[in-house]
C-alpha positions in Angstrom: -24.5 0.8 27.8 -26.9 3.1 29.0 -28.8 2.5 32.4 -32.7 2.6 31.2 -35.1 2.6 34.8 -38.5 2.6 35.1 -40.7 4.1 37.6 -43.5 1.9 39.7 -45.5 3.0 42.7 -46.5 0.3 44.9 -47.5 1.5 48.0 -48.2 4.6 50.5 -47.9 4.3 54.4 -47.5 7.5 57.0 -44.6 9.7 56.9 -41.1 8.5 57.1 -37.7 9.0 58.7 -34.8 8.3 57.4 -33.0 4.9 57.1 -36.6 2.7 57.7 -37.2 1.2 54.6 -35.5 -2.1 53.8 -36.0 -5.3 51.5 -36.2 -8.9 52.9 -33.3 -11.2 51.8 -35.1 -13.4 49.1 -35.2 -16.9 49.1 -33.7 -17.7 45.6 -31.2 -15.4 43.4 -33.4 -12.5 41.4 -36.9 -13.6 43.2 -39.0 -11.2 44.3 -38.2 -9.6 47.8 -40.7 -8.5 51.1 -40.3 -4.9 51.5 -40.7 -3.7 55.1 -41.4 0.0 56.0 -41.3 2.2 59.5 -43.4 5.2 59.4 -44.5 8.0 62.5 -47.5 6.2 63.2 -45.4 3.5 65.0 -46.7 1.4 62.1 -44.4 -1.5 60.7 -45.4 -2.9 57.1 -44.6 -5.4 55.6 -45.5 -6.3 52.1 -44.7 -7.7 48.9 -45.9 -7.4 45.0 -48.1 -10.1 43.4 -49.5 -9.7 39.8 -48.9 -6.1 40.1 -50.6 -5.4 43.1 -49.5 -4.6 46.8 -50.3 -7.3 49.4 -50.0 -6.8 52.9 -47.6 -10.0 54.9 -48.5 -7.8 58.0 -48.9 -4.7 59.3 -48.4 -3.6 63.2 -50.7 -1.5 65.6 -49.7 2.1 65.7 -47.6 3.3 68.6 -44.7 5.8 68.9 -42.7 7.2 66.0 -40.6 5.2 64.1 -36.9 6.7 64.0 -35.1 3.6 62.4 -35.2 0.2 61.2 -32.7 -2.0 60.6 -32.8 -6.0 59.4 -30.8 -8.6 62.0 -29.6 -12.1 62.8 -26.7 -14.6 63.5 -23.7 -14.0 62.0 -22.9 -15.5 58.4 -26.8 -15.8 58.2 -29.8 -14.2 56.3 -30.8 -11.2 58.0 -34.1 -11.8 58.1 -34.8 -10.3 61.7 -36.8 -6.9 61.6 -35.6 -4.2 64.0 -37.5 -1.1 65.0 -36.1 2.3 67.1 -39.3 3.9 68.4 -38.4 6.6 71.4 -36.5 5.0 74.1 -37.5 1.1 72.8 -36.5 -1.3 70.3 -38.7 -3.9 69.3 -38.1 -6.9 67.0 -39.9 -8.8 64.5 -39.8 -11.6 62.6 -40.7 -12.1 58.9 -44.0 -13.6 59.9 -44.6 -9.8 62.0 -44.4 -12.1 64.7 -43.2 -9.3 67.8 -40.2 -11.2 69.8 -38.1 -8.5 71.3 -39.2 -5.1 73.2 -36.2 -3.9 74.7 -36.8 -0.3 76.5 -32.9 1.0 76.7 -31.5 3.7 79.3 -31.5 6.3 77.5 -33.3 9.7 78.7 -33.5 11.0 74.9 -35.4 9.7 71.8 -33.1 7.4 69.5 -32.1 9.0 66.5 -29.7 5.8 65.1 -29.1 2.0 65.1 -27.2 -0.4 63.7 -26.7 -4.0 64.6 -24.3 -6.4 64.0 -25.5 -10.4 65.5 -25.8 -9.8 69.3 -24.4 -6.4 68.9 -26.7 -3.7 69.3 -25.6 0.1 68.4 -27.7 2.8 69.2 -27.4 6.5 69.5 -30.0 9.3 70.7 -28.7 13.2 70.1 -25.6 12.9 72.1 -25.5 9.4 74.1 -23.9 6.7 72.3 -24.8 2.9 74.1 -23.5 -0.5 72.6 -25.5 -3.3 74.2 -25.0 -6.8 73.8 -27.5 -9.4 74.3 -29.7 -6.4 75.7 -26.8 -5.6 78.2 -25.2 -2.4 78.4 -21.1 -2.5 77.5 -20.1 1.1 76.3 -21.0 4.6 76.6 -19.9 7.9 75.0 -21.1 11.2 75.7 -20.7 13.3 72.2 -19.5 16.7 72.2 -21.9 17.6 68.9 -24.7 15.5 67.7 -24.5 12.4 66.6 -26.3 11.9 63.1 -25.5 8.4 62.5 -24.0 5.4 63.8 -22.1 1.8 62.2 -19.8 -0.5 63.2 -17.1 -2.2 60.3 -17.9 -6.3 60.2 -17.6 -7.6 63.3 -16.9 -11.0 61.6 -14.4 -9.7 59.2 -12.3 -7.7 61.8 -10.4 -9.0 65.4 -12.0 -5.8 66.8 -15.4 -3.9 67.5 -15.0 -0.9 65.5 -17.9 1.9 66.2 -18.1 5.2 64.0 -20.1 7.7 64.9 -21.0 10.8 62.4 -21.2 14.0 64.2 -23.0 17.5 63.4 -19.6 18.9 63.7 -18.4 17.5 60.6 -16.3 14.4 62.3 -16.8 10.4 62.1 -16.0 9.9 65.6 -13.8 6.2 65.4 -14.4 4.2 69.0 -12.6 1.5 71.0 -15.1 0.7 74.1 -15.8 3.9 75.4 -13.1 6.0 73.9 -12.4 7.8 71.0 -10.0 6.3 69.2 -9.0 8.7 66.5 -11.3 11.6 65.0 -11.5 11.7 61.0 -12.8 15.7 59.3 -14.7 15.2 56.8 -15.8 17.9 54.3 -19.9 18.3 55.7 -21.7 17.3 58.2 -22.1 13.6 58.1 -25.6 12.5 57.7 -25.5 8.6 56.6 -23.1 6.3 57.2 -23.0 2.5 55.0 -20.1 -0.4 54.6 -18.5 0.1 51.1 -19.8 -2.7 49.4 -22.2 -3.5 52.0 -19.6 -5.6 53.8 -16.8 -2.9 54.4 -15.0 -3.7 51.0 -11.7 -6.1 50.3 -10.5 -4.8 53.6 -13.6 -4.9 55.7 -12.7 -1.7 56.8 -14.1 0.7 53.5 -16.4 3.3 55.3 -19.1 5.5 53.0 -20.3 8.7 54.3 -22.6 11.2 53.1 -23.3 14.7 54.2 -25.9 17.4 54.6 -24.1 19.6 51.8 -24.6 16.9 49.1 -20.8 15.5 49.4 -19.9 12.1 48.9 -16.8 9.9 50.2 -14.8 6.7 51.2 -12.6 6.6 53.8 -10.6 3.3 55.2 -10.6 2.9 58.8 -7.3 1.6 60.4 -6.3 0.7 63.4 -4.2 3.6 63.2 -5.3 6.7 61.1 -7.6 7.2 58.3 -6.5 6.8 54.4 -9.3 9.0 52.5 -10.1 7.0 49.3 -12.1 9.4 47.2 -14.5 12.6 47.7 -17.2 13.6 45.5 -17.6 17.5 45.7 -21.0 18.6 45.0 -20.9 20.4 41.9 -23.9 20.2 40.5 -25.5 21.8 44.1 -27.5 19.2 44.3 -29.3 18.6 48.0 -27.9 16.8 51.1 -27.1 13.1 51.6 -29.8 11.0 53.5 -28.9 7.5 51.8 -26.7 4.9 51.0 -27.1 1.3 49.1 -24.5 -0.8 47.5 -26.1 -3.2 44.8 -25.2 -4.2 41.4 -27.7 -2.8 39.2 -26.2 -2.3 35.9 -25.5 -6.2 36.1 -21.5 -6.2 35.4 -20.3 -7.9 38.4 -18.8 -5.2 40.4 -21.6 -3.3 42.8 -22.9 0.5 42.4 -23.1 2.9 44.5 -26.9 4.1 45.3 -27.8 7.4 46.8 -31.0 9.0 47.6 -30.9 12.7 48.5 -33.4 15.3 50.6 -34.2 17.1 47.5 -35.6 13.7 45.6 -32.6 13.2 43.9 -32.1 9.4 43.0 -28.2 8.5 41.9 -26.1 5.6 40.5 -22.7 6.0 40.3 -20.7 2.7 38.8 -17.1 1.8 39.4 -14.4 2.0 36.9 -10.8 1.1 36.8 -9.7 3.4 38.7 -12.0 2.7 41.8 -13.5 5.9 41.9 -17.2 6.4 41.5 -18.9 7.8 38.0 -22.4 9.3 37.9 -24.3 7.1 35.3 -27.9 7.5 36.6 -29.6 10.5 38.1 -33.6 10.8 38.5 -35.5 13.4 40.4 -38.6 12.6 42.7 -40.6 15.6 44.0 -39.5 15.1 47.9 -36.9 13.6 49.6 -35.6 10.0 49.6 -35.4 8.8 52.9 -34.3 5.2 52.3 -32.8 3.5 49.5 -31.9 0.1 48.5 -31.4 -2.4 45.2 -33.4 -5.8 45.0 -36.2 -7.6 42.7 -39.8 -6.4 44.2 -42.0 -5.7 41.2 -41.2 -9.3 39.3 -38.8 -12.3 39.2 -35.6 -11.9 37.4 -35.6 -8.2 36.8 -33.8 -5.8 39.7 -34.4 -2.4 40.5 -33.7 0.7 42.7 -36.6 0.4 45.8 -37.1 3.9 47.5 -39.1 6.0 50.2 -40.2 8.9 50.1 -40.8 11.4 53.4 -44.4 11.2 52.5 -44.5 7.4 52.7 -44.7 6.4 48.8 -42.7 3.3 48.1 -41.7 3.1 44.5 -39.3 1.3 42.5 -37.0 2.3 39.5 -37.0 -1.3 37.6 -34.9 -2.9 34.6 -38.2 -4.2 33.5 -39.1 -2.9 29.9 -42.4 -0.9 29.9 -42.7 -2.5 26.2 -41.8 -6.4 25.4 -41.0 -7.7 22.2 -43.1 -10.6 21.8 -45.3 -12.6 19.6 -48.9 -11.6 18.6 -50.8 -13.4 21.2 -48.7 -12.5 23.8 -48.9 -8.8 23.5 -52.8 -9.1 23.7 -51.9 -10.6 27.2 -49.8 -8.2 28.4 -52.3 -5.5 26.7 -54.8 -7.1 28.4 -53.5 -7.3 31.6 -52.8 -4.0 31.6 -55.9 -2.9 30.4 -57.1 -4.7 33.4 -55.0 -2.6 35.7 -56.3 0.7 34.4 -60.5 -0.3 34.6 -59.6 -1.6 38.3 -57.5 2.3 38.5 -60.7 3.9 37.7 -63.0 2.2 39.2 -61.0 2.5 42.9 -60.3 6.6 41.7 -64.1 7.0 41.2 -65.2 4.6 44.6 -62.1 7.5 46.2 -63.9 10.5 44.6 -67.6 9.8 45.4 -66.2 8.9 49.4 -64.4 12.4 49.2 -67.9 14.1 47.8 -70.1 12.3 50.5 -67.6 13.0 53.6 -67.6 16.6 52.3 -71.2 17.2 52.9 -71.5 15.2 56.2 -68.6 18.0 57.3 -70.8 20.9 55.5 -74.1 19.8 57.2 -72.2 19.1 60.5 -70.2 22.5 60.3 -73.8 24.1 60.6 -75.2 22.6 62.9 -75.7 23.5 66.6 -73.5 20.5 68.3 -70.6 21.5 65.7 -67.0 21.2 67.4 -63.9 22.9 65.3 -61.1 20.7 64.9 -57.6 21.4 63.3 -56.1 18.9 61.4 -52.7 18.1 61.7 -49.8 18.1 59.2 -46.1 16.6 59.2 -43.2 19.5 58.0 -40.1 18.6 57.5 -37.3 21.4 57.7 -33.7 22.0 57.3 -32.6 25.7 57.7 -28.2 25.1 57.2 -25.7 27.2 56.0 -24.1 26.9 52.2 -20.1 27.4 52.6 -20.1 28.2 48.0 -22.3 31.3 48.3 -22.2 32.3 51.9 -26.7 32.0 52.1 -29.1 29.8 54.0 -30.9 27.4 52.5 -34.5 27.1 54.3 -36.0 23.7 52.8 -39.9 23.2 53.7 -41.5 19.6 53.1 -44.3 19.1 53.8 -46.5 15.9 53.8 -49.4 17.0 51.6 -49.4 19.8 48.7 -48.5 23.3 50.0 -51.1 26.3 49.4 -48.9 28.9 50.4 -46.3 30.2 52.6 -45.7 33.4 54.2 -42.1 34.6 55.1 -41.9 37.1 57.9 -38.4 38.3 59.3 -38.0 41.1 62.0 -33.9 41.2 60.9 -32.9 42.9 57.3 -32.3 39.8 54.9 -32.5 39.6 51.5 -34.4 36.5 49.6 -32.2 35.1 47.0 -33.2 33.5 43.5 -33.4 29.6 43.8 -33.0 27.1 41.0 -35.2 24.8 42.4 -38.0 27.3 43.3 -41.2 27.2 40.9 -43.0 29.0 43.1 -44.7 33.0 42.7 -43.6 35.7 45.5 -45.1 39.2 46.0 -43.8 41.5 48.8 -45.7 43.3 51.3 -44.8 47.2 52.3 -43.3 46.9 55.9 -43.2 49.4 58.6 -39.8 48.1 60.2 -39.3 51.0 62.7 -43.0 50.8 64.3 -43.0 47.1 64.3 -39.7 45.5 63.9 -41.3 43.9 60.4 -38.1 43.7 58.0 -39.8 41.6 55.6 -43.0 40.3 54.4 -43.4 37.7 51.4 -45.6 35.0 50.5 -45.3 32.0 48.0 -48.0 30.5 46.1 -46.9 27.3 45.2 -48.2 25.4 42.0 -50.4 22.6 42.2 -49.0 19.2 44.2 -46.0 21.2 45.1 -45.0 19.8 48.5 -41.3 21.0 49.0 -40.0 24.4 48.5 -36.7 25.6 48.6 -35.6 29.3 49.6 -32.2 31.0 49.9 -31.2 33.5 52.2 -29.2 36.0 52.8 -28.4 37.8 56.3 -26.2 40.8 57.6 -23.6 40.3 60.3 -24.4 42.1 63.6 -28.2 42.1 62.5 -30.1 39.3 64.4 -33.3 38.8 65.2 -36.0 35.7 64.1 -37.0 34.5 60.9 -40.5 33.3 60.9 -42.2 30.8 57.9 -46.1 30.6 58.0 -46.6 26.8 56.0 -50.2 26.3 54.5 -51.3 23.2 52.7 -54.3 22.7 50.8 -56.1 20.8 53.3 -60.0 21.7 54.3 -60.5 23.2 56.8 -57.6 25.9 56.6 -55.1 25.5 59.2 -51.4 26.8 59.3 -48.3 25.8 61.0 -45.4 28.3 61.7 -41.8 27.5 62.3 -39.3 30.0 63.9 -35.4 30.1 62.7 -33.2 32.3 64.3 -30.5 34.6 62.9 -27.5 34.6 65.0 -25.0 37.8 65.4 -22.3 35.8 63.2 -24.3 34.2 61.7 -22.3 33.9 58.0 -19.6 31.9 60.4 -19.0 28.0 59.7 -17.5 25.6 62.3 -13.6 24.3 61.4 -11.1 22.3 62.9 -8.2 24.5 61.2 -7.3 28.0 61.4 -4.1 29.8 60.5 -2.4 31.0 64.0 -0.1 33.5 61.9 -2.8 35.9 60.6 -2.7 39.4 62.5 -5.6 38.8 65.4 -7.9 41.4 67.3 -8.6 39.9 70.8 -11.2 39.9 72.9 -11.4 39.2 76.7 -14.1 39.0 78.9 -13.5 37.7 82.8 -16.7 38.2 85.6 -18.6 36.2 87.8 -20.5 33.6 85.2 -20.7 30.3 84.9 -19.4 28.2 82.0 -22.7 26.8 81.1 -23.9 30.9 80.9 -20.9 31.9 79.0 -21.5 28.4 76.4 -25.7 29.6 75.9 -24.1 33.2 75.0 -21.6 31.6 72.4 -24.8 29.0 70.8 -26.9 33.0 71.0 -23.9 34.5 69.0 -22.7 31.4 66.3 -24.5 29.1 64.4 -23.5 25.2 64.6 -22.4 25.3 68.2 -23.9 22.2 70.5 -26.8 23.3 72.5 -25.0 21.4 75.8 -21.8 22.8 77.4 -19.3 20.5 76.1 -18.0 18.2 78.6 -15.0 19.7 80.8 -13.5 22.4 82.4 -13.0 24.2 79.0 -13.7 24.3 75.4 -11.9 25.8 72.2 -14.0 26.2 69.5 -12.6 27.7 65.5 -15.0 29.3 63.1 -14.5 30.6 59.2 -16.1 33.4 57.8 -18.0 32.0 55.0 -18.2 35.5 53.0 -14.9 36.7 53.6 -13.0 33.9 54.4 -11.6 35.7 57.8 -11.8 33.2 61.1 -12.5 33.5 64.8 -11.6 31.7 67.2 -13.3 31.1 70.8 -11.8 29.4 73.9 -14.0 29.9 77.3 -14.0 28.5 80.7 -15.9 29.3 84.0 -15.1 33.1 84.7 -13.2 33.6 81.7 -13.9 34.2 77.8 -11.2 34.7 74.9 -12.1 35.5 71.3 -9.3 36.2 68.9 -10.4 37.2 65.0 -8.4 38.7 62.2 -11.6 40.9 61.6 -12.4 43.7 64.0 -15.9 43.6 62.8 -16.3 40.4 64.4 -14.3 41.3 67.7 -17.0 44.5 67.8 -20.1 42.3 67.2 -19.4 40.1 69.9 -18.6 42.8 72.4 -21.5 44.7 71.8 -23.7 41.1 71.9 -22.1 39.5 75.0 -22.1 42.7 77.2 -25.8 43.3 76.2 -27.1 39.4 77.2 -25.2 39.8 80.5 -26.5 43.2 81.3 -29.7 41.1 80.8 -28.8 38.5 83.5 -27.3 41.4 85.6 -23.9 40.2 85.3 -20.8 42.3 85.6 -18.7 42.0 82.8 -14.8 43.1 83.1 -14.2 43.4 79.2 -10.7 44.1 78.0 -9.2 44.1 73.9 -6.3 44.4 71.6 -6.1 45.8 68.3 -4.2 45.0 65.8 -3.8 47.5 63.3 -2.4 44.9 60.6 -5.6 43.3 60.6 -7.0 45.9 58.5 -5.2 45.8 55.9 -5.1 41.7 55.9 -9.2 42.2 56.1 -9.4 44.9 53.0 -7.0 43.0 51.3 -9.3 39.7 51.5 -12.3 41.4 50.3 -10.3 43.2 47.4 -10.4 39.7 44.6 -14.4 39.7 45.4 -15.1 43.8 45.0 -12.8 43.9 41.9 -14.7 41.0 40.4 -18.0 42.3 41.5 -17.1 45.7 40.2 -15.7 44.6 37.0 -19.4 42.5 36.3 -21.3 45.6 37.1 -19.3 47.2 34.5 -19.5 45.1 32.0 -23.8 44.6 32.3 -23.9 48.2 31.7 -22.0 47.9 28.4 -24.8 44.8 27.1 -27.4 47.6 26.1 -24.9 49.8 24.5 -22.9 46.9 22.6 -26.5 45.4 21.4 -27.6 48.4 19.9 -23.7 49.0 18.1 -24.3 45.7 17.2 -27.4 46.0 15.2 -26.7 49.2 13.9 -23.7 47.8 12.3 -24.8 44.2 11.3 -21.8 42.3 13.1 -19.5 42.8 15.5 -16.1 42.5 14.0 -15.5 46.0 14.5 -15.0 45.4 18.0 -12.0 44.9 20.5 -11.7 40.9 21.7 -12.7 42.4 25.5 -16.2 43.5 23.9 -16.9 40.8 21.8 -16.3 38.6 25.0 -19.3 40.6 26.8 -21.4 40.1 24.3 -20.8 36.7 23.7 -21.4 35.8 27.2 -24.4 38.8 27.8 -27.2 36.3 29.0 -24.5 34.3 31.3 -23.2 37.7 32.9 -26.9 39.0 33.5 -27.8 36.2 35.2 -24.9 36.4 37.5 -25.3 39.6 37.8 -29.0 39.0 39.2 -28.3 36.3 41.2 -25.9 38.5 43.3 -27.6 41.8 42.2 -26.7 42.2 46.8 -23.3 41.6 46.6 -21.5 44.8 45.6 -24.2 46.7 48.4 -23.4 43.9 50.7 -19.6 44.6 50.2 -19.5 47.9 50.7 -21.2 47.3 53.8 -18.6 45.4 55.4 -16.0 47.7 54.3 -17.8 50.3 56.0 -18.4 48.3 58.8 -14.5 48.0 59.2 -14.2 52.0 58.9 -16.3 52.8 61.7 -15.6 49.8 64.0 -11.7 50.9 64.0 -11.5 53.8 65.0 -14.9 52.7 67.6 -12.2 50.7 69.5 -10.1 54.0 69.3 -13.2 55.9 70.2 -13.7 58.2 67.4 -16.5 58.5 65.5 -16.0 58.9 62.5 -19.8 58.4 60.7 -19.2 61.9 58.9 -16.3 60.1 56.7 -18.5 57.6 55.5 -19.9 59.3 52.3 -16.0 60.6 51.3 -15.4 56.5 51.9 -18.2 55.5 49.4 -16.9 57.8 46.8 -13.5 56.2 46.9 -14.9 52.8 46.8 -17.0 53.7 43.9 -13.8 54.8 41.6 -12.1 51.4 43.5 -8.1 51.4 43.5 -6.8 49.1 46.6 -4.1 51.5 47.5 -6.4 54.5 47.7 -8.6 52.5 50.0 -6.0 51.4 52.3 -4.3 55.4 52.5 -7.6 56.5 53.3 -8.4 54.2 56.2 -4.4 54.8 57.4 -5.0 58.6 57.2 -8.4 59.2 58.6 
């Protein structure tokens, strides 16, 4: 049976944050449900759907930002309690919006995540984890990375209070009081965290996760180590994770999985046999889906899919038929009805229009006046600039609350702009002068109408840093821009891991002087992307790293005084000396910097980039054939003339093409790095050996692996 969903919009608040949308329990089975919404006004709403239309139960007095909201109560009892995060406070309402709790917690920072559980309050703000109960403080953790999300398993179901934390550093952090009990990697960084089932599954102890790569999976948490259930790989490249429902919405008895994602993708995925989840209902919204959940809103008797949107549109995806089958005086109801709708439509679209018109010429007559003040209107952006392990680019996502005019990208580092799937929009490039004013690149997007997310991908150089810069303009009178700031980092194609392989030939690097371990951990966050802005807590810290290009690894430990860095690539080793010596010499620090090479390395390095140059060298080939083959092919009316190995190429001539333009950088980029490795071995030798680099090109351009390795033992 196929799942049929329609769409219905019911409402628009302010902008929302993730995880503060949720649905009142109902009173009676499949009966129509409250829905209650957060937004960054500080404003809660509550309301619920009657004859079609929107009507308000109550709606709060704006205040701070709303980070979370979660529902409450006894144990074994409807959660009917409304719970709000706003900065350092939680408030709580009931149904009625009747305010019965402000709590103001300890915490210095903002809260980012709450979950609560009877008289169990969890909270977390970037890196400070509190769990109160009854409004008094019982545990603390301080994080190491930050915390993205927070649950505890069923307090009810279990003999223990079981925290997880989700940390930036892909690990669900598993606590016991204050401690960690166990660690569990995961394949992304976790972004949502929900009960399996809503209540933790048969065992109470089923734990879903979703991450900012778009990855799905279960995990059981026991009292002593993780089983990993199932993992959902994100094939399809679809965007990060930001939420999580369980509800039974293609009515068989067993409940679905629900996911909302950050690039408005809505999913069901239904269980089967064997217990693993199956995709059977996907439907794109043009922003992101900040909270999900299943229910009955629109009318009795027929459930549906409730989401948010960032811009604060709640809409439902309902089994209610757009169509009825029904008797002849029936349908002249429902046409009537409907044709009731539309005339009330109208008239409220032409009351909107004629406001718009009239407020327009008050601002026009005001604007030209003498007493006329200039005010700039402010606009919400939401954006997400992460690294994608597949391809080895940067994904920069812009959102932003209102449709997007236009938006200029301005980098003073050499990076090149990929071709996106998901990207409608038109570029044109501007001529830069990058050695009078540092201006690597210059490009602009017009967007289409009632665009209001746009998706780039990036691509940077190793050991070319510098600041990426995104001018955003809506289509909002009068003009006003926003610009955000995004910096490239020396390594910055390196990942964070949690395994490297200790046998692989290493280069090492070591750096001792008078600095402070706090100095030496801002000089490591300057160098490497997805490294905690705070020094880690203690007297050290090892951190491991993956080159997501080349697949070659580095791996840091630092302490007060003292700096190691070992890496099976010299490039890296080089980068990092050059880097660290020049930000102490900024801070007039004396640096005593020592190395080892390891002339192995080279070999294991070339021999790691050989599969992608052969592959890369073999497609360039092969698109210069096309042409050729075409015209052999219409000159001679088929192609059965032709060896299998041609045929193949022309078969698959539009699918090689496109690959070929999609990574038209690669082969330039690869040859880069190769030469990179030339030069920076014999640097460490200290020979210079620049004037080899065009004999090293022609060798790589009639590619043989042993040829390349003789020349870089001989030279």
């Amino acid at each position: 049976m196929d799942l049929i969903l329609n769409r219905a919009d019911y409402l628009q608040v302010g902008v929302t944050s993730q995880k503060t949308m949720k649905l009142l329990p109902a009173s009676r089975h499949r009966t129509t449900q409250k829905v209650v919404i957060g937004d960054h006004e500080g404003v809660v709403t509550c309301f619920g759907m009657k004859k079609g239309e929107a009507v308000a139960v109550f709606k709060t007095l704006p205040g701070q930002k709303i980070a979370r909201l979660e529902l409450g109560g006894l144990l074994n009892t409807p959660q009917e309690k409304i719970f709000i995060a706003a900065g350092s406070e939680i408030r709580g309402f009931t149904k009625r919006g009747k305010q019965f709790l402000s709590f103001e917690t300890n915490l210095t920072e903002s809260i980012k995540a709450m979950h609560i559980s009877g008289s169990d309050l969890f909270l977390s703000a970037s890196y400070i984890y509190n769990h109160y109960c009854d409004c008094k403080d019982q545990h603390y953790y301080l994080s190491g990375d930050k915390i993205n999300d927070v649950i505890c398993l069923p307090v009810e179901r279990l003999p223990c209070i079981t925290p997880v934390l989700a940390c930036q550093d892909r690990v669900l952090r598993v606590l016991q009081g204050s401690d960690v009990m166990y660690e569990i990697e995961v394949p992304g960084p976790p972004t949502v965290l929900a009960l399996h089932n809503g209540n933790g599954g048969d065992s109470g102890e089923d734990l879903l996760f979703g991450t900012s790569d778009g990855k799905l999976g279960l995990v059981q948490i026991t009292t002593s180590k993780p089983i990993h259930k199932w993992e959902i790989r994100n094939e399809k490249k679809r965007g990060g994770i930001l939420c999580i429902d369980s509800f039974d919405i293609v009515g068989d008895g067993v409940k679905d999985l629900l996911v909302g994602r950050d690039d408005g993708m809505v999913e069901v995925y239904s269980f089967h046999s064997a217990n693993e989840p199956v995709l059977r209902f996907d439907q794109m919204f043009s922003e992101s889906v900040t909270s999900i959940q299943g229910g009955c809103v629109g009318k009795d008797g027929y459930d549906e899919i409730v989401v948010s949107a960032y811009s604060g549109w709640v809409t439902g995806l309902t089994t209610e038929p757009i169509q009825k089958e029904s008797g002849p005086g029936e349908e002249l109801k429902i046409n009537q009805e409907m044709q009731n709708k539309i005339s009330s439509l109208r008239s409220e679209l032409e009351h909107l229009q004629y406001k718009v018109l009239q407020e327009r010429e008050n601002y026009q007559q005001y604007s030209q006046s003498s007493k006329a003040k200039s005010a700039v209107p402010s606009f919400s952006i939401n954006d997400k600039f992460t690294l994608n392990k597949d391809d080895a680019s940067y994904s920069l996502i812009l959102e932003v609350q209102t449709a997007i005019d236009n938006v200029l990208i301005q980098s003073d580092v050499p990076i090149d702009l990929l071709d996106g799937d998901k990207n409608s929009a038109v570029v044109s490039f501007s001529s830069c002068d990058s050695e009078s004013n540092d201006n690597f690149l210059l490009a602009t997007y017009r967007c289409q109408a009632n665009t209001t997310r746009l998706e780039l991908k990036i691509r940077s150089i190793e050991g070319q840093y510098g600041t990426l810069q995104a001018y955003v303009t809506p289509r909002i009178q009068p003009k006003t821009c926003q610009v955000r700031q995004y910096h490239i980092k020396p390594l910055s194609l390196h990942q964070r891991t949690h395994v490297i392989d200790h046998d692989r030939p290493m280069n090492t690097l070591t750096l001792t002087g008078q600095f402070s371990f706090a100095e030496v951990h801002s000089w490591v966050v300057f160098c490497l992307p997805e490294v905690p802005e705070k020094p880690p807590a203690g007297e050290s810290v090892t951190f491991y790293f993956q080159n997501t290009f080349l697949d070659t690894q580095l791996e840091s430990i630092y302490r007060k005084g003292e700096g190691v860095f070992k890496s099976d690539n010299i490039s890296t080793i080089s980068i990092l000396k050059d880097v660290l010596s020049k930000e102490a010499t900024k801070r007039k620090i004396n640096l005593n910097i020592a190395y080892e090479i390891n002339e192995i390395s080279v070999k294991h390095t070339l021999k790691l980039i050989h599969p992608k140059l052969e592959y890369q060298l073999l497609l360039a080939k092969k698109v210069q054939l096309i042409d050729a083959l075409k015209e052999l092919q219409v000159h001679e009316g088929n192609t059965d003339f032709l060896i299998p190995e041609y045929r193949c190429i022309l078969e698959e001539a539009d699918h090689l093409q496109e690959e070929y333009k999609k990574q038209s950088a690669h082969l330039d980029r690869l040859y880069g790095m190769i030469t990179d490795l030339f030069i920076d071995k014999f640097k460490f030798k200290g020979t210079n050996v620049k004037t080899k680099v065009p004999l090293l090109l022609e060798i790589l351009d009639s590619y043989d692996q042993n040829a390349l390795i003789a020349f870089f033992d001989a030279a």
